[in-house]
N, C-alpha and C positions, 0 to 999 in steps of 0.2 A: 796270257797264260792259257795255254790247251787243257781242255775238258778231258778229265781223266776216262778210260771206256770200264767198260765192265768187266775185263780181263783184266786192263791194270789192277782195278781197285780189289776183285778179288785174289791179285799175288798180294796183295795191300794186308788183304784180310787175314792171308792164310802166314803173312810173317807177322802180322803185330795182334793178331787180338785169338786167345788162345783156343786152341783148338776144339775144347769142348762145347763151345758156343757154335753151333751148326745151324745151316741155312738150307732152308725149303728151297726160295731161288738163289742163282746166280746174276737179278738182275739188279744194280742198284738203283734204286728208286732215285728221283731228283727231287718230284712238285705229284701233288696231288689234289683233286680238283673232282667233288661229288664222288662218283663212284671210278670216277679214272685215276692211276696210276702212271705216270712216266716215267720210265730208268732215264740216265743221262747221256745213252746214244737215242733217244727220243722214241722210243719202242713203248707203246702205248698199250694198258691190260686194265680189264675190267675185276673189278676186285669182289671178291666173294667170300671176303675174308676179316674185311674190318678192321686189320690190324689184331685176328682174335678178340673180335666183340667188341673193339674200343670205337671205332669209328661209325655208329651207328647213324648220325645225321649228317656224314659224311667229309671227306677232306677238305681243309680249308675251307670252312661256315665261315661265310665274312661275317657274322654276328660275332662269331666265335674269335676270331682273329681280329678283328677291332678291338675286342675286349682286350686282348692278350695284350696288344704294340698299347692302348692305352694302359693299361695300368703298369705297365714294362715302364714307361717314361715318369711314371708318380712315384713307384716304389718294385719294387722286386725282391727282396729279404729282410726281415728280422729279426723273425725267428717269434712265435706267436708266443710263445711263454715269457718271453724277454718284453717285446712290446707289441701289445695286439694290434688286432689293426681291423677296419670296418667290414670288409669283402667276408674273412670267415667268418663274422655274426651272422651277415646276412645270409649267409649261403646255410649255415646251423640252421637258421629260419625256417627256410625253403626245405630242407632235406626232414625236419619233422613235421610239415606240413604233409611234403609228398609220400612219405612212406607209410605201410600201412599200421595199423593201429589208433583206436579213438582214446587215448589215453596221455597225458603229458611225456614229450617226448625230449635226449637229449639228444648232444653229437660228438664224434670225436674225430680228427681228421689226423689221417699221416700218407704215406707216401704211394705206397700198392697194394695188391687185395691178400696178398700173404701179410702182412703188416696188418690191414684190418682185420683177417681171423685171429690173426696170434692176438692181437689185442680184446679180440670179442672173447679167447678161452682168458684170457688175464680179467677180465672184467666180471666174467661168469665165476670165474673161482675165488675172488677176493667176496662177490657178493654172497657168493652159495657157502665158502668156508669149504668146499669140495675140491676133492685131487681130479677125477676122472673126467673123461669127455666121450663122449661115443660117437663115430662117424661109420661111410658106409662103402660096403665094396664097391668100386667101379667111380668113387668119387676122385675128385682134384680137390684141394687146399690150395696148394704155393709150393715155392723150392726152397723156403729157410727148412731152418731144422725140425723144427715143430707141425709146421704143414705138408713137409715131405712126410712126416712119420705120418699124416693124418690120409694124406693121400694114397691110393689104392695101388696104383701102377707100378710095377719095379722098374722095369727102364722104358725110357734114360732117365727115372724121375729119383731113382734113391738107389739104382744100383754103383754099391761100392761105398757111400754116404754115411753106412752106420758106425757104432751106432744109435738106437732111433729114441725119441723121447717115450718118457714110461707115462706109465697112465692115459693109452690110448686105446681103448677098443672098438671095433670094429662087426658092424653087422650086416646080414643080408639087405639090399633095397630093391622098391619097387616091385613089379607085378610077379616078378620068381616070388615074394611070399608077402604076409600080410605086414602090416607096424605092429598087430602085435607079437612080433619075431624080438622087438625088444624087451617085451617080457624073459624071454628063453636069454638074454644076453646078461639079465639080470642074475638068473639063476646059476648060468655058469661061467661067465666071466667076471661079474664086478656086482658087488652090493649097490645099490640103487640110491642108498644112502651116502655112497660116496661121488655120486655120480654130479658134476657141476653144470654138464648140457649135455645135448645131444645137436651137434651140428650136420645140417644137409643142405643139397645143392637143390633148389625145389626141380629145376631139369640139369638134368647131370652135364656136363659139358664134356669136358676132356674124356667122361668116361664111356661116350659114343652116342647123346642127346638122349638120353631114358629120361621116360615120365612115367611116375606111378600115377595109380586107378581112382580115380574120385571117390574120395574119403578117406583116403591115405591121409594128409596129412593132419586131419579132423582128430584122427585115433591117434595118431602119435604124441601129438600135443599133449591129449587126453590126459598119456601114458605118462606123459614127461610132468605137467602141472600138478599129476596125484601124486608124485612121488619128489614134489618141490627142486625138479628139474627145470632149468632153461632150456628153450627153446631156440637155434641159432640159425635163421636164414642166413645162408651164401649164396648174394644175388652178383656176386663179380661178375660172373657173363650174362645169366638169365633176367639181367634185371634191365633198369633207363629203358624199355618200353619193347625188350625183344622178343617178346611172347606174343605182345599186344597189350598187356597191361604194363604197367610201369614198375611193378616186381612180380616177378613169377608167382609167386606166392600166392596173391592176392587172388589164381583164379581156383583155391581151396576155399577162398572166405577166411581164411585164420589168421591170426597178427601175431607175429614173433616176440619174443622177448626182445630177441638185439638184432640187424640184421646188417651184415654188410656189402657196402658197396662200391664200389670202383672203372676200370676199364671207360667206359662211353661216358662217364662222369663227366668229365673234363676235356673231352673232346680229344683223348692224344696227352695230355698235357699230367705230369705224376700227381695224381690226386685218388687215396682210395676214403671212407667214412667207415666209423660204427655209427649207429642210430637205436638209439632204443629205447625202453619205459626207463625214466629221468630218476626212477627210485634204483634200481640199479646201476644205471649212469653214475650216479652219483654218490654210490659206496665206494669208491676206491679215492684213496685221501690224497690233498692236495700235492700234484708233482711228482703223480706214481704213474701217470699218462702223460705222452710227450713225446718227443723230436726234434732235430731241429729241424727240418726241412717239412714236416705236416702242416698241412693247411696252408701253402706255399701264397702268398697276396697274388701272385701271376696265376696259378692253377685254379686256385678260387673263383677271383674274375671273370674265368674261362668256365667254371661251371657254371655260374650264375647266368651267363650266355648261353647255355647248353638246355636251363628249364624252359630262359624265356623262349627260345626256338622252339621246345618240345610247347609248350602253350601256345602258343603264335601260331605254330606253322603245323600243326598239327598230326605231330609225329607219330602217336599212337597210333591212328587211323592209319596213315603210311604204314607201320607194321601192319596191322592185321591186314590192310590189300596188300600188301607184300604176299605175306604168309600165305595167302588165299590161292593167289595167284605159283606162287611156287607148290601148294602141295597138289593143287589139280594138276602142275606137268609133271610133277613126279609120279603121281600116279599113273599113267598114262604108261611111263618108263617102268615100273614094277608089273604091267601087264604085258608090256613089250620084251622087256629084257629079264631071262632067268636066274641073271647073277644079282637083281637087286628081290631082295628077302623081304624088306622092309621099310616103311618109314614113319623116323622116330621125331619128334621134340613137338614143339609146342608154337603155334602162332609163326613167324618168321624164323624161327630158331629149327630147323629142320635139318635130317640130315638122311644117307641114305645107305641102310646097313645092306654090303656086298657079301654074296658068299658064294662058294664053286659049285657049279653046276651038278657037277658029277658028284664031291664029296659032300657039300653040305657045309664045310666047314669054312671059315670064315676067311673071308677072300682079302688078305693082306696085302700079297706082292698085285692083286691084280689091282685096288685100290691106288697101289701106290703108280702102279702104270695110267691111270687116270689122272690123277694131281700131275703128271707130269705132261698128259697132253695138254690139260688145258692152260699149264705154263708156255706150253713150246707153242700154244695156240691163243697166247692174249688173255688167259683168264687166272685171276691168283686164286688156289681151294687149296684145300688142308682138308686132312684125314683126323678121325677120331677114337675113340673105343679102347677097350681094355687089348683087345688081339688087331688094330690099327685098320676095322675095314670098315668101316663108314666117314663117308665124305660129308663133312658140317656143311653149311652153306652161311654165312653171316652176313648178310648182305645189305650193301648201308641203305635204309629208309629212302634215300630222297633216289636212287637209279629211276632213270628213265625207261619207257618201254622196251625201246629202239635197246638201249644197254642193255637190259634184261632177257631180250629174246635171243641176242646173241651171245650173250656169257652161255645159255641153255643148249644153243645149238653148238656151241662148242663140244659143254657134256655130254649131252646126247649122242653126239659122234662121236666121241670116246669110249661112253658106253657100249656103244654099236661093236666097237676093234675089241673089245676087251671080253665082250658077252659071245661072240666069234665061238 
């Protein structure tokens, strides 16, 4: 049987799987291997993208994939409410060990990180007895219904979708204004008393890598805990060690009520968590949380592979010399090149906000002219932001130098055609 190319497979794609579902590349991936990518006419690309933050110790960990074919061959579905099974205790273990907070902790597993928030606002509001929730401009959620309503962007993320779930407000983030902006949201949008959390991204992802100011998240808490709010980290992208600590969070010093997590969890494999103080875990009554497919025995497995890597092999440190190393060559390029403005995120988690020379305004289409060289030239990036002009970088822990210099010299030459 001949190996289909990547013309066939994309007429493949464009008659059977519909049309709203759109693609960055046209290349179809085959095998993946550290930080390399291969399509299936064997076109080799340095990936800078992770899968979007999921691949952080990079393709096929044989830690990771031993785990997986072993417990593939013991067991693969039950269904954990029907009949538990040993992988998600242990992995429970592990996940309120690692997360922050010195406090008895529990866990909940289901499928992806929209799934974990919607379950952290279901948890928050059965404990609190509260309707409201408050999130923040320029944030990501998920694409159900409920995290689209939370999410800030209109398209492609909820244009047309509504409409949107009620009881969601919405405030300023980050260094445009202080946390106590939450007070003013009190006043004129929602009583405080009805208020069941306030969920944030500690680094914004989808919303174009922002980091608020040291002690941002100190006062917010403050603001939440005096007025018997929760507190709801979303570590789906910023978390499993992409900052350099193991949740974003953790570089405020503060411990969330609940916090959720996903994406690099499980290495690729459908596995998102809640986690949080065990006294709120455990107000919601037996068989009001649940799934079938959460805490999957094969996904599990594959996390439980994914800590002992990060403890073994010492992943965090790999981020932060990641991080290190990426923000002194961007630097470099923010002094070279007039179209880059800025640079945003945190530890490895960095990206690089574009804007036009002449107007000032944020450089969209030229953005997108870059994500395309460095497809047509070997390297997978993605764009970010509320107005699409910063380029994320996600880049798995374990590349090598050799890989890393030349995914760079890719962008750099792109930047170079595009700053012109």
């Amino acid at each position: 049987m001949n190996k289909a190319t990547n013309q066939e497979l994309g007429a493949g794609k464009t008659k059977y799987i519909a049309d709203g579902v759109s693609n960055v590349s046209l290349n179809y991936i085959e095998s993946g291997d550290g930080a390399i990518l291969k399509d299936v006419e064997g076109n080799a690309f340095i990936d800078f993208a992770c899968g979007i933050g999921v691949m952080n110790i990079g393709h096929s960990n044989p830690r990771v994939v031993a785990a997986i074919k072993d417990q593939a061959e013991k067991l693969v579905h039950t269904c954990f409410m029907v009949n538990p099974y040993e992988t998600a205790v242990k992995l429970a273990e592990k996940l309120c060990a690692v997360t922050p907070g010195d406090f008895p902790k529990k866990a909940f597993f289901c499928n992806s990180g929209a799934e974990a928030v919607e379950n952290a606002v279901k948890i928050a509001r059965y404990y609190t007895k509260r309707p409201a929730i408050v999130v923040f401009e320029n944030a990501y959620h998920g694409r159900t219904q409920l995290t689209m309503t939370m999410t800030s962007k209109i398209k492609p993320y909820k244009f047309g979708f509504g409409p949107f779930c009620p009881e969601v407000y919405r405030m300023p983030f980050g260094d445009e204004v202080g946390a106590d902006k939450l007070k003013d949201v009190f006043i004129k949008k929602v009583n405080p008393e009805a208020v069941a959390a306030v969920i944030a991204e500690p680094v914004q992802g989808e919303g174009g890598f922002i980091v608020p100011p040291d002690g941002y998240f100190q006062e917010l808490i403050k603001i939440c805990h005096d007025n018997g709010i929760l507190f709801v980290s979303d570590e789906i992208q910023s978390g499993m060690g992409r900052t350099g600590k193991m949740f974003a969070i953790e570089h405020w010093g503060v411990e969330p009520d609940l916090i959720t997590t996903a994406k690099s969890l499980a290495a690729g494999m459908p596995l998102a968590a809640v986690v949080g103080k065990a006294e709120i875990m455990d107000a919601v009554h037996p068989g009001g949380l649940g799934g079938t497919y959460g805490g999957n025995p094969v996904a599990c497995a594959a996390a439980l592979a994914v800590l002992e890597v990060y403890e073994e092999e010492n992943m965090l440190e790999k981020s932060v010399v990641l991080g290190e190393k990426l923000w002194a060559r961007f630097k470099t390029w923010k002094e070279k090149f007039g179209i880059v403005k800025s640079i945003r995120g945190k530890g490895s988690m960095v990206g690089l906000e574009l804007v036009n020379t002449k107007t000032g305004e944020p450089a969209a289409d030229e953005t997108l002219q870059l994500v395309k060289h460095c497809h047509n030239n070997g390297v997978v990036a993605l764009s970010c932001g509320v107005y699409g002009n910063v380029i994320r970088t996600l880049v798995p822990f374990v590349i090598t130098d050799e890989q890393l210099e030349k995914g760079l010299s890719v962008m750099e030459a792109g930047l170079a055609k595009i700053d012109a």
